[in-house]
mmCIF file of the N, C-alpha and C atoms, coordinates in Angstrom:
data_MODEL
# 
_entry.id   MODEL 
# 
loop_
_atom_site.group_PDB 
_atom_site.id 
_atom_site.type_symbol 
_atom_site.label_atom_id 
_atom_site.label_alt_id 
_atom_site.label_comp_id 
_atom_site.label_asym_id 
_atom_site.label_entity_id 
_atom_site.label_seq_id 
_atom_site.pdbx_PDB_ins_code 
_atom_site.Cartn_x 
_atom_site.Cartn_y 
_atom_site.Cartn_z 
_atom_site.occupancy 
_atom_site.B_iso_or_equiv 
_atom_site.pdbx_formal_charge 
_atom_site.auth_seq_id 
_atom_site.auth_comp_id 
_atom_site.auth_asym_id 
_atom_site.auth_atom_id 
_atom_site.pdbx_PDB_model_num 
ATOM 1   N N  . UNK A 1 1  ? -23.213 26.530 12.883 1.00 0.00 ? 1  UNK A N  1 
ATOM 2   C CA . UNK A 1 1  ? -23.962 25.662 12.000 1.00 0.00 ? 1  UNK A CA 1 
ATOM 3   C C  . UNK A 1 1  ? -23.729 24.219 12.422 1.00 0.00 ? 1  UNK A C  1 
ATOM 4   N N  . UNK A 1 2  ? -24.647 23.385 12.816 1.00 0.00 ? 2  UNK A N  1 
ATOM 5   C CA . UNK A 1 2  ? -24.414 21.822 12.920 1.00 0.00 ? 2  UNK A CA 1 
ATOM 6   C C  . UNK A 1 2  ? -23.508 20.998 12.042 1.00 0.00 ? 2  UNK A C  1 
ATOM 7   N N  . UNK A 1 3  ? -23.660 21.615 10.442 1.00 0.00 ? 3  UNK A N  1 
ATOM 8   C CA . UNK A 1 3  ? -22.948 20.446 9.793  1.00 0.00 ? 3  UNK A CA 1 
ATOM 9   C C  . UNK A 1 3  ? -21.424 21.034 10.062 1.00 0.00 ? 3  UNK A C  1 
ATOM 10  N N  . UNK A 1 4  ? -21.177 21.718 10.644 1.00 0.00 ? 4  UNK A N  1 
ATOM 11  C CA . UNK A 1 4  ? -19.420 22.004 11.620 1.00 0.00 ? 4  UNK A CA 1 
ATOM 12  C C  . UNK A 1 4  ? -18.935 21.023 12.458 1.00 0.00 ? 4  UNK A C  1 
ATOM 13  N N  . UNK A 1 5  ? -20.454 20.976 13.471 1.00 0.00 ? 5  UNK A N  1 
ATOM 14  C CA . UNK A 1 5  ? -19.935 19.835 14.531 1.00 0.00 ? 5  UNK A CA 1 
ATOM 15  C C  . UNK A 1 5  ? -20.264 18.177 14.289 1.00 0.00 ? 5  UNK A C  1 
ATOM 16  N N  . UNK A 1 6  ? -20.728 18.193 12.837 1.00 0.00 ? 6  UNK A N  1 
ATOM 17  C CA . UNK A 1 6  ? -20.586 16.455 12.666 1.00 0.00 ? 6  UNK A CA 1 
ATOM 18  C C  . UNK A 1 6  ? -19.473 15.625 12.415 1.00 0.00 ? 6  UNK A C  1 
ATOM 19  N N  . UNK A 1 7  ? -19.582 14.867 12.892 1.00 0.00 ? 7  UNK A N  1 
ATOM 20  C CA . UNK A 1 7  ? -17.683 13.501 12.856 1.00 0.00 ? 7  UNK A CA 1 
ATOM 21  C C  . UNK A 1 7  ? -17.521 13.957 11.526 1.00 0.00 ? 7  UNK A C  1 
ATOM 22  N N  . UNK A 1 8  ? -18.312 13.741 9.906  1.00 0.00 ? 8  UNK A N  1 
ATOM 23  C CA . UNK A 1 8  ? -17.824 13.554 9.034  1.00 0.00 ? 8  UNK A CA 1 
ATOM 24  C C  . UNK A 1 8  ? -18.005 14.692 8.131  1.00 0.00 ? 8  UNK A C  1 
ATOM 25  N N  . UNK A 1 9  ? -17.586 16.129 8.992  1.00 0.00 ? 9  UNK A N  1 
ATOM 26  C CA . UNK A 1 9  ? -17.226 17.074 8.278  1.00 0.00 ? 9  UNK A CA 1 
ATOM 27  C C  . UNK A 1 9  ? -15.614 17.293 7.956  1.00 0.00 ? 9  UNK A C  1 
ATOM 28  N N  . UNK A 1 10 ? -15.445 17.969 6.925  1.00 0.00 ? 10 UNK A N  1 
ATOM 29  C CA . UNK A 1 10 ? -14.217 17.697 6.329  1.00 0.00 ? 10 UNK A CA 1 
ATOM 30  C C  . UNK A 1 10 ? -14.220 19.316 5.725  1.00 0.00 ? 10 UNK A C  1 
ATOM 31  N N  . UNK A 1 11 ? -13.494 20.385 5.913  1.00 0.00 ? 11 UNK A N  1 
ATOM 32  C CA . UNK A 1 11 ? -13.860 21.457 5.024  1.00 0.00 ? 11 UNK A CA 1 
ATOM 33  C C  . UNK A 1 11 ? -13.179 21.251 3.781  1.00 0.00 ? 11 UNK A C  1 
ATOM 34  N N  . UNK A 1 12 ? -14.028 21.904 3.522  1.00 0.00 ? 12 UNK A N  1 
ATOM 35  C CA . UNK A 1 12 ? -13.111 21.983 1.292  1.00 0.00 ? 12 UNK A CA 1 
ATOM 36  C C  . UNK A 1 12 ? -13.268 23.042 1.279  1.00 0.00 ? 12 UNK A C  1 
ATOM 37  N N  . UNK A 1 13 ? -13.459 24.112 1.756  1.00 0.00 ? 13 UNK A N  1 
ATOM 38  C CA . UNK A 1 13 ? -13.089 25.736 0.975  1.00 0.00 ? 13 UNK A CA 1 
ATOM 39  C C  . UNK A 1 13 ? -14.055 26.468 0.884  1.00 0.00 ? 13 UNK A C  1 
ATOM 40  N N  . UNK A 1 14 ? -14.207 27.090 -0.533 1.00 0.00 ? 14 UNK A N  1 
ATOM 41  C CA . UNK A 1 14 ? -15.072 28.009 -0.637 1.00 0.00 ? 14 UNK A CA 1 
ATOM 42  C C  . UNK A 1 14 ? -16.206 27.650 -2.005 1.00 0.00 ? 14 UNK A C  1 
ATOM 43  N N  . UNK A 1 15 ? -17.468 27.309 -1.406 1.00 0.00 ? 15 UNK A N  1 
ATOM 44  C CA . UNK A 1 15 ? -18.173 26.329 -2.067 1.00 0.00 ? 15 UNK A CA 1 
ATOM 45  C C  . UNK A 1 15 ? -19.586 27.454 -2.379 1.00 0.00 ? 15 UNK A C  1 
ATOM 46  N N  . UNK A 1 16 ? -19.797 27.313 -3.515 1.00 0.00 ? 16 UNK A N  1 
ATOM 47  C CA . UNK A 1 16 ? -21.054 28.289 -4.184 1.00 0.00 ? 16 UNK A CA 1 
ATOM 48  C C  . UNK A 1 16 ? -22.001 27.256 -3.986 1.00 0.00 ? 16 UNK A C  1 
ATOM 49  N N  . UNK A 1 17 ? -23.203 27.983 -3.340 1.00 0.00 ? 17 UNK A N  1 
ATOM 50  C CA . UNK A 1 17 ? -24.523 26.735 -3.262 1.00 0.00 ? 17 UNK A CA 1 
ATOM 51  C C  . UNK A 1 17 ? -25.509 27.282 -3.909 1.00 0.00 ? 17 UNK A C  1 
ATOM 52  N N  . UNK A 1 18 ? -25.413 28.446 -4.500 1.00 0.00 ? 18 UNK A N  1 
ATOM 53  C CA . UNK A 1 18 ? -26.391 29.222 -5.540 1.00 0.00 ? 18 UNK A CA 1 
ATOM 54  C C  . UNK A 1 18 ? -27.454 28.774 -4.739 1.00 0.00 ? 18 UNK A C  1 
ATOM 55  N N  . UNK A 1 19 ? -28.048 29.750 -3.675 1.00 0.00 ? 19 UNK A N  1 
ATOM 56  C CA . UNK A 1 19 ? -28.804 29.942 -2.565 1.00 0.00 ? 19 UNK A CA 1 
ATOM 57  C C  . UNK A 1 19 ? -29.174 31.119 -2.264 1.00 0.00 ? 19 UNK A C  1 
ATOM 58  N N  . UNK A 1 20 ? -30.024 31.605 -2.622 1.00 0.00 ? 20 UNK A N  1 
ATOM 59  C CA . UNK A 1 20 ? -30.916 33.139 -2.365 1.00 0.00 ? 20 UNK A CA 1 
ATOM 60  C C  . UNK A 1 20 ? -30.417 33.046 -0.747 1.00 0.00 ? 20 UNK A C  1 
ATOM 61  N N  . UNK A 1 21 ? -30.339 34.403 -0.071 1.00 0.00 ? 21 UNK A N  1 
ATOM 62  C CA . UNK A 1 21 ? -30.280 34.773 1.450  1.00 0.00 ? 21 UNK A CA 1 
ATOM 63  C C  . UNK A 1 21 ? -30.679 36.106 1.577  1.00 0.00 ? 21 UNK A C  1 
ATOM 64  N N  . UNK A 1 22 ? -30.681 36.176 2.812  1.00 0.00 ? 22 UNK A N  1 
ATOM 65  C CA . UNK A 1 22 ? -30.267 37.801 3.125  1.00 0.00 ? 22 UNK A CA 1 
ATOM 66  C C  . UNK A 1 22 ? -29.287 38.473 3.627  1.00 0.00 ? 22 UNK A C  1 
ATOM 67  N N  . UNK A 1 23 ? -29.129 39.262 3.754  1.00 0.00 ? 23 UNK A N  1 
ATOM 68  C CA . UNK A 1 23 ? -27.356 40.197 4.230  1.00 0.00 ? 23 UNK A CA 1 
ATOM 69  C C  . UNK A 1 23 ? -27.764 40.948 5.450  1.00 0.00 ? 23 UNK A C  1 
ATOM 70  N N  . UNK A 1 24 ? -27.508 40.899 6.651  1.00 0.00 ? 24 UNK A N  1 
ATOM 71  C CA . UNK A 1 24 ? -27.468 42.124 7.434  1.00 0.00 ? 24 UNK A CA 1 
ATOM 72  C C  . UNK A 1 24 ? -26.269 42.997 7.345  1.00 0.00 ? 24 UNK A C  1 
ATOM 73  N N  . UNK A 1 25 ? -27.011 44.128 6.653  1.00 0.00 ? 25 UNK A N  1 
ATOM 74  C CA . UNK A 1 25 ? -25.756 44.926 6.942  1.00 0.00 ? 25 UNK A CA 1 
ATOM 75  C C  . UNK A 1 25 ? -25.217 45.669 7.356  1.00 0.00 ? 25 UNK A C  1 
ATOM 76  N N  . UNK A 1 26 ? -25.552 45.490 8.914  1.00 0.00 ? 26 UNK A N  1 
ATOM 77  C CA . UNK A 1 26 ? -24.829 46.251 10.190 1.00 0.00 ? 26 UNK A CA 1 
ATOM 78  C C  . UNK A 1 26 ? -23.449 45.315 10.381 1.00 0.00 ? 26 UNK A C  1 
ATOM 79  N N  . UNK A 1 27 ? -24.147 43.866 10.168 1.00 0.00 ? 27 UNK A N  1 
ATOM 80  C CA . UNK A 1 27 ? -22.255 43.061 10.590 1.00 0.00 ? 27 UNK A CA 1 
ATOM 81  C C  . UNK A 1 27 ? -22.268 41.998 9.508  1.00 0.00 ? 27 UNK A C  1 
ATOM 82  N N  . UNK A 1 28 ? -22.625 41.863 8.325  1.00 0.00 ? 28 UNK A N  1 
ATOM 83  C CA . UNK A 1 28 ? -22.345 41.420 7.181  1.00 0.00 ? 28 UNK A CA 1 
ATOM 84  C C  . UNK A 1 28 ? -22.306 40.230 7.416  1.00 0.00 ? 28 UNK A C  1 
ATOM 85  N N  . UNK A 1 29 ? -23.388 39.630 7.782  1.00 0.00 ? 29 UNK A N  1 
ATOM 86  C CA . UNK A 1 29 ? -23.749 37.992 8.070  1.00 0.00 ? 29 UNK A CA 1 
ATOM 87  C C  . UNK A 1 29 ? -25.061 37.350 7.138  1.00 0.00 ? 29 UNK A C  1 
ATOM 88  N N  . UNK A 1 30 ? -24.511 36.480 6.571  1.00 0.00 ? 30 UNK A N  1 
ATOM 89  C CA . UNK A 1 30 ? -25.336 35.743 5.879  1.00 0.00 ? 30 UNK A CA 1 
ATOM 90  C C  . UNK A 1 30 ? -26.623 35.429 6.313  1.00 0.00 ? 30 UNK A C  1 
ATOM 91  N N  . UNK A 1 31 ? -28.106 36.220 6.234  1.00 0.00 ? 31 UNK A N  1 
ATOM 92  C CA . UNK A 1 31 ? -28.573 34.690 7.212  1.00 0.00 ? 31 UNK A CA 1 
ATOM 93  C C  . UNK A 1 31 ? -29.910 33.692 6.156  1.00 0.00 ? 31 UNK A C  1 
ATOM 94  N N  . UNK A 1 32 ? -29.838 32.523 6.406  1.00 0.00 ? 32 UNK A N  1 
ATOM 95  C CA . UNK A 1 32 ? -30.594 31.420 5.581  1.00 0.00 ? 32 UNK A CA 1 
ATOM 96  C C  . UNK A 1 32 ? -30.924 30.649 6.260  1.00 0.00 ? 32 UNK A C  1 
ATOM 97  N N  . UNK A 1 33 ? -32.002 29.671 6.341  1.00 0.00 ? 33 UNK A N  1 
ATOM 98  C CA . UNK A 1 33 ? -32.385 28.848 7.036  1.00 0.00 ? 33 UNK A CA 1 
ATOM 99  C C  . UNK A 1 33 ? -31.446 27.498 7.121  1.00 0.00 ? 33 UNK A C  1 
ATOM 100 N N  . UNK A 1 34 ? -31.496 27.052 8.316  1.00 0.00 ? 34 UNK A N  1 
ATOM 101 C CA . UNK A 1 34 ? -29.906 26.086 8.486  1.00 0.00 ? 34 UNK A CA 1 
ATOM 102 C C  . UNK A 1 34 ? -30.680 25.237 7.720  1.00 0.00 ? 34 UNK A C  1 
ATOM 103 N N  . UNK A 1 35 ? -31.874 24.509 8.209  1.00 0.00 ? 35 UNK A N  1 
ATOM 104 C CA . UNK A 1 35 ? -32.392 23.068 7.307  1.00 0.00 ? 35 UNK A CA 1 
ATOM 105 C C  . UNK A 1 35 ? -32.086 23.182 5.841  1.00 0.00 ? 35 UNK A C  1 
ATOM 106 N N  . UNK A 1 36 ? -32.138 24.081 5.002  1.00 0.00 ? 36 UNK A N  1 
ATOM 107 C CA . UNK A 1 36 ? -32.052 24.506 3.439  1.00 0.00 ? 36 UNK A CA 1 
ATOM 108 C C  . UNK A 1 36 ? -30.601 24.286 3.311  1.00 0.00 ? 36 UNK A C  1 
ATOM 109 N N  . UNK A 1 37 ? -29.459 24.920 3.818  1.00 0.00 ? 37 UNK A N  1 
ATOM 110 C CA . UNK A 1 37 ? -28.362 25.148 3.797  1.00 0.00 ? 37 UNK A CA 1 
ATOM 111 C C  . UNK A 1 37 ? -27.303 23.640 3.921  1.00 0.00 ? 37 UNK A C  1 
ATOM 112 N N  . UNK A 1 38 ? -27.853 23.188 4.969  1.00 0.00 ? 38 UNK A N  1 
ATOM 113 C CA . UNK A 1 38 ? -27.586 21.452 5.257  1.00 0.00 ? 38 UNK A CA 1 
ATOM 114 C C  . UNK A 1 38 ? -28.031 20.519 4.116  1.00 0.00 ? 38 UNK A C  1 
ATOM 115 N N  . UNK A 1 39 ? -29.169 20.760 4.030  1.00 0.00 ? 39 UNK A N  1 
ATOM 116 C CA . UNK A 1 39 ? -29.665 20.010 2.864  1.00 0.00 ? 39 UNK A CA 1 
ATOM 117 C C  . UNK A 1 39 ? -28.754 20.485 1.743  1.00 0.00 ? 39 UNK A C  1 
ATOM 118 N N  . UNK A 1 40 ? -28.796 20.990 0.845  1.00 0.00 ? 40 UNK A N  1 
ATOM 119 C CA . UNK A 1 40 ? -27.816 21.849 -0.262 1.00 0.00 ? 40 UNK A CA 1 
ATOM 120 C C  . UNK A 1 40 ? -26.222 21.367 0.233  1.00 0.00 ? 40 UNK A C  1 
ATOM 121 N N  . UNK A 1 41 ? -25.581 20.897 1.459  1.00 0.00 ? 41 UNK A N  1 
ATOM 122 C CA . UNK A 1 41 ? -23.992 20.951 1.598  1.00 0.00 ? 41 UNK A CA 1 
ATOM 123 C C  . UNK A 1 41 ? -24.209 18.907 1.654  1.00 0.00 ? 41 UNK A C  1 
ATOM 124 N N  . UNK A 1 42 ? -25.257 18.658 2.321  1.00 0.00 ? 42 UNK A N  1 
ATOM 125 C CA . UNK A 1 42 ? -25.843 17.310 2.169  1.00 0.00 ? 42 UNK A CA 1 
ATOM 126 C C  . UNK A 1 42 ? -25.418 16.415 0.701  1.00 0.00 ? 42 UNK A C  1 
ATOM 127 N N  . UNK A 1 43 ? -25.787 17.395 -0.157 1.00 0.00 ? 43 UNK A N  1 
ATOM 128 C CA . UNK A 1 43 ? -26.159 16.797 -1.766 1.00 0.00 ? 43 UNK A CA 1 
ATOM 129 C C  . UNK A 1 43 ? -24.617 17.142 -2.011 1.00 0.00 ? 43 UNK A C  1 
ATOM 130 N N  . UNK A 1 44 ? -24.039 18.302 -1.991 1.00 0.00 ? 44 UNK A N  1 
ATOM 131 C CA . UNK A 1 44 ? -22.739 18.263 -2.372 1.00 0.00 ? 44 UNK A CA 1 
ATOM 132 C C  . UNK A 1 44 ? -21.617 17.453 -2.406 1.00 0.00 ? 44 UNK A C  1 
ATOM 133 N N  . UNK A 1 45 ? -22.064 17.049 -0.757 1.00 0.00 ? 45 UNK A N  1 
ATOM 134 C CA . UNK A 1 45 ? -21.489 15.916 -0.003 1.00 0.00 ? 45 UNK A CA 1 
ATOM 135 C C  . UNK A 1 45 ? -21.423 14.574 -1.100 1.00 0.00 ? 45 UNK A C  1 
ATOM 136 N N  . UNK A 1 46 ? -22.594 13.996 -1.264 1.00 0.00 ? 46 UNK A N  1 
ATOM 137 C CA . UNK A 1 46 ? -22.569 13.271 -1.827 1.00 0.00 ? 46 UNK A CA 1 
ATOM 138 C C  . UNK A 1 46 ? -22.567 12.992 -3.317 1.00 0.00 ? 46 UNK A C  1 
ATOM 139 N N  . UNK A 1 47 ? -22.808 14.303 -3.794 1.00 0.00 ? 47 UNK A N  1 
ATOM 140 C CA . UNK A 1 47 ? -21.952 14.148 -5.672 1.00 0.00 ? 47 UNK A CA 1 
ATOM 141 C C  . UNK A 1 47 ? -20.398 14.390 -5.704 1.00 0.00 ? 47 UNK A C  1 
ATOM 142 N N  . UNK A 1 48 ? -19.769 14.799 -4.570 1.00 0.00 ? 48 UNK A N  1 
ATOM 143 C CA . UNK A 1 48 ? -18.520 14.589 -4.102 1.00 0.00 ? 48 UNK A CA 1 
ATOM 144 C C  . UNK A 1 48 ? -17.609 13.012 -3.691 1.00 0.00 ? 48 UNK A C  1 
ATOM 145 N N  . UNK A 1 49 ? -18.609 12.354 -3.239 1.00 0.00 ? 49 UNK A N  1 
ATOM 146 C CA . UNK A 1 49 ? -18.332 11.043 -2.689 1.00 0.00 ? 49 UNK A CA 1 
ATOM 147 C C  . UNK A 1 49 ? -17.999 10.037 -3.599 1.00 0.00 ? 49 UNK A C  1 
# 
């Protein structure tokens, strides 16, 4: 995911973004569109700030 490799990522844990997805479940991977997902950790970001 990009917002991994930006300077001003910082992890905090385990963060609920109440975000519909889908599951594959041959290897149990999330998948969602990155633009949606960024946007949504974006806003977090900044009611955090």
């Amino acid at each position: 995911m990009a917002a991994a490799s930006s300077p001003n990522f910082e992890p905090v844990g385990l963060v609920m973004l109440r975000k519909s997805c889908r599951l594959c479940v041959v290897c149990e991977m999330l998948i969602a569109h990155q633009a949606e997902v960024e946007r949504l950790i974006d806003a977090l970001g900044q009611t955090q700030a």
